[in-house]
N, C-alpha and C positions, 0 to 999 in steps of 0.2 A: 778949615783945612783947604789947600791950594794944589792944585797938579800944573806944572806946565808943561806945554808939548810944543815940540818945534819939529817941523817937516824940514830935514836937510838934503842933500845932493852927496853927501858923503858914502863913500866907498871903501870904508873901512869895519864898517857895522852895519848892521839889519836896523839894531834898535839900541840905543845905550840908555843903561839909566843911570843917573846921580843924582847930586841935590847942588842945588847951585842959589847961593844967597839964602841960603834955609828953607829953600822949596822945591820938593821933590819933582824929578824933571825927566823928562821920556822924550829922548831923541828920535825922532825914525826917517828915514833913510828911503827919500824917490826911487834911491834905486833897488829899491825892494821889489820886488813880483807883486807882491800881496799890500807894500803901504797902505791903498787906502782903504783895507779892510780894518786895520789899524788905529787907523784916524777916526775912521768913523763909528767904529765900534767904542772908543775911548770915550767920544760926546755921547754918542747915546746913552751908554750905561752910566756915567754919571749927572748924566740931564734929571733935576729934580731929588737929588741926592744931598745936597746942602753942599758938596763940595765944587767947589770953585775948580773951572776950567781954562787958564792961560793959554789962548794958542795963537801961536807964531805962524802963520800959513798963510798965503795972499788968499784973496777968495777966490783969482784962475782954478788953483789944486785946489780950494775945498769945494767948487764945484764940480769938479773931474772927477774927484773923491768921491762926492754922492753921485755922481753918474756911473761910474763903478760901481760901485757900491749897489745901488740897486736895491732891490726888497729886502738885502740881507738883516738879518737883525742879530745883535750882541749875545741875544740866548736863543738864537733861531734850532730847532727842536731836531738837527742832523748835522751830519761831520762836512766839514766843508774839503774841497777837492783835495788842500796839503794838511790839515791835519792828519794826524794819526789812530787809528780805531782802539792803539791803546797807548793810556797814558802812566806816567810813572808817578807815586809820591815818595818821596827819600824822609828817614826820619834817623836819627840818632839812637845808638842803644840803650841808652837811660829808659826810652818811651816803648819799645817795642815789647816789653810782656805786657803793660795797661793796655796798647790798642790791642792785640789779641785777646786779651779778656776781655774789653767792651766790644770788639769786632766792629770798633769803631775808628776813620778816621777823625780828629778832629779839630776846629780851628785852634788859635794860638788864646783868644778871647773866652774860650769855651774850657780848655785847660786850664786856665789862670783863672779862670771861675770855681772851677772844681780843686783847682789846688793854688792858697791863695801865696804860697809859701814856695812855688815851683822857679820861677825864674824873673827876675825885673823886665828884660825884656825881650822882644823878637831878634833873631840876627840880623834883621831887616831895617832894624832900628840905627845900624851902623851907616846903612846905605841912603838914609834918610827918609827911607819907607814911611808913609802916613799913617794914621791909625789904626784908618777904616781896612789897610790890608790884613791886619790882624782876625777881620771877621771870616775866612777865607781858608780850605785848604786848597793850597797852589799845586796845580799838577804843572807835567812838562813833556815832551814825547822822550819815546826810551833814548835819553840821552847820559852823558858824564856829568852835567850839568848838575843834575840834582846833588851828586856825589858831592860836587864842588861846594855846594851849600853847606851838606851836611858837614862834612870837615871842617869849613870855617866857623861852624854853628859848634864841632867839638873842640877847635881848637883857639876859641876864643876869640879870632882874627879871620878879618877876609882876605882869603887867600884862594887865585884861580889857578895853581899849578897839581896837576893832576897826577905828580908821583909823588905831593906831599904824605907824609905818615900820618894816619888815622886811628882809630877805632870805629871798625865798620856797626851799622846799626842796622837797616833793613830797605827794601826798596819792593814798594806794592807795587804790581801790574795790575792796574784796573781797565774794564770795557769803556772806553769812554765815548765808542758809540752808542751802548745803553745810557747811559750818562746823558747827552744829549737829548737822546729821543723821549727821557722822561724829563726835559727840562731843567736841568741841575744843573748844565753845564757854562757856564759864564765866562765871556768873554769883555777885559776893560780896557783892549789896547798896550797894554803888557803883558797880559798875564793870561791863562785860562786857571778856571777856578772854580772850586762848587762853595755855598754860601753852608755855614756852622760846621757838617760831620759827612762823611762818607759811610755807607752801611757797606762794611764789605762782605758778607753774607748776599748780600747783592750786586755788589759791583767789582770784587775782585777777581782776577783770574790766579796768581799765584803770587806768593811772597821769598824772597828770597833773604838771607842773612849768612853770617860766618858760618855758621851749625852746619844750616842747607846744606851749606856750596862743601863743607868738609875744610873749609881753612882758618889758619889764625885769624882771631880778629884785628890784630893789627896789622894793618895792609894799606894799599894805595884807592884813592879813590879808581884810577885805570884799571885798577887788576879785579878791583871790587862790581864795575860796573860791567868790565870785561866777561867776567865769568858768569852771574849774575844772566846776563843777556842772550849766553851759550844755551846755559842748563833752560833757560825757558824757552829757548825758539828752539831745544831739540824736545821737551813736551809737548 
């Protein structure tokens, strides 16, 4: 397996990903605030992992980068200054009665172990995502974003327009500065992440779904993430 990375000057993105030539590829952008948390969270965590690290960066920035950078580490055990103390997972409604009966998040690898008949592959699979992401449930701070997933993940197609029509499925609020302080929380330069399942007996603060909120389930990912995000910051 191969990742590349390229440190660019563009101002159009934080971070982009595609796959370019059949290998999954992560953009990130100097003019980020945080790049070379980025950068260097990306080597570290895959340093000794069997996957191969492409990177495009003079060694000026990836010296700069580790001078920034500093003692941080990829799963340093606290929330850093822009994270967020809670993070979101988004999942489709097919999934959302199993995770509440196991009170469990869990990866894509870990599901398709347990059901070997559930789905061919990640939606991530489209995007030319690697394997090894399938080990992984992906969080993301309370954003649309996750929305955006889930929709493309229900409607077969990746699609970033946020009044497409869906079938809403569910969006967990988790502590993700407990997360952290007990070392789950992972960081590869895309993504933040915990490795196999989520206990959320442990780590969620509330869930929300069409039932919840009192609406059809057919709705927009906006109106879904919208209301969702009301009803929790007025608990």
């Amino acid at each position: 397996m191969k990742i590349k990375c390229l440190l660019t000057n563009s101002t159009e993105y934080r971070q982009l990903n595609c796959c370019e030539n059949e290998i999954y590829t992560l953009k990130i952008s100097k003019n980020y605030t945080y790049w070379y948390y980025d950068i260097c969270d990306l080597i570290d965590f895959y340093k000794n992992t069997g996957i191969k690290v492409i990177l495009h960066i003079d060694e000026t920035d990836l010296s700069l980068a580790r001078k920034l950078y500093g003692n941080h580490k990829f799963n340093e055990h606290t929330l850093r200054n822009y994270e967020s103390e809670i993070m979101v997972h988004s999942t489709p409604k097919e999934n959302v009665e199993s995770i509440l009966l196991s009170r469990k998040l869990k990866s894509w690898n870990i599901l398709k172990s347990e059901k070997p008949n559930w789905e061919e592959q990640p939606i991530g699979a489209l995007l030319g995502d690697i394997d090894d992401f399938s080990n992984y449930v992906m969080l993301s701070g309370v954003s649309q974003n996750n929305e955006i997933i889930t929709a493309s993940k229900t409607n077969g197609i990746i699609n970033t327009d946020i009044n497409q029509s869906y079938i809403a499925g569910a969006r967990f609020y988790l502590n993700a500065k407990r997360l952290a302080e007990d070392g789950l929380l992972l960081r590869d330069g895309a993504h933040i992440k915990v490795r196999d399942y989520i206990d959320l007996e442990k780590y969620m603060l509330w869930y929300s779904t069409p039932e919840v909120l009192g609406i059809d389930e057919h709705t927009t990912p906006k109106v879904f993430f919208e209301l969702s995000n009301e009803k929790f910051m007025k608990l």
